[in-house]
C-alpha positions, 0 to 999 in steps of 0.5 A: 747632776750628771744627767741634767747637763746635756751632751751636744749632739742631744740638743733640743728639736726646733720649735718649727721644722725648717724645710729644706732650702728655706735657710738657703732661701732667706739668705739669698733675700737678705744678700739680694735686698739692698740696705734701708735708705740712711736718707729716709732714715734721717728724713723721716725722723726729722719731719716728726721731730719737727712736731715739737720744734719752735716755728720757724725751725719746724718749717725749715727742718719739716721740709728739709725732712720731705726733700731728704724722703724725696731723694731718698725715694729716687735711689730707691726707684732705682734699686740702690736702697730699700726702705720707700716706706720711710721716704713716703712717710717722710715727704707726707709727714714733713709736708704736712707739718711744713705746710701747717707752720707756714700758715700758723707762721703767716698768721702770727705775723699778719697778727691774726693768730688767735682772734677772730678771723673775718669769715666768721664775723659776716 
């Protein structure tokens, strides 16, 4: 039983060998790269959720998600956060769904929404 327990100084090799400075190195990135845009956050996990809302709040909270990308993607141009795929993702995604809304929208309304449209019927 003794000799199952380990002392501290016998501990296991590392699975990979580090190489020297690497620890050094990784903390210097970490220190150096500035921390991911909440903006982009926000922006990007309105633009989707927009997906499942009705209508008219989709088209509100898609393009309240692409401007909150579009901010988010101006401070980190310049260097004050990271995370641009995230505000790219919220300015594509929320426009795109924006722009989908307001056409079914202005087809609801212009009550042509589920029949057949007049350039089919030539």
């Amino acid at each position: 039983m003794a000799e199952a327990k380990r002392k501290p100084e016998e501990r296991r090799p590392p699975l990979r060998e580090v190489k020297p400075g690497e620890e050094e190195r990784r903390e210097r990135l970490e220190e150096a790269r500035p921390p991911t845009s909440g903006l982009a956050m926000a922006g990007l996990a309105l633009a989707v959720i927009s997906v499942f809302l009705p209508v008219i709040i989709a088209v509100i909270a898609a393009f309240t998600g692409a401007a909150l990308g579009g901010v988010a993607l101006s401070q980190i141009r310049r260097g004050e956060r990271s995370g641009s795929g995230l505000a790219w993702g919220a300015i594509i995604i929320g426009a795109i769904v924006g722009i989908l809304a307001l056409i079914f929208l202005a087809q609801v309304l212009t009550g042509t929404a589920g029949s057949s449209s007049s350039l089919f019927n030539l």
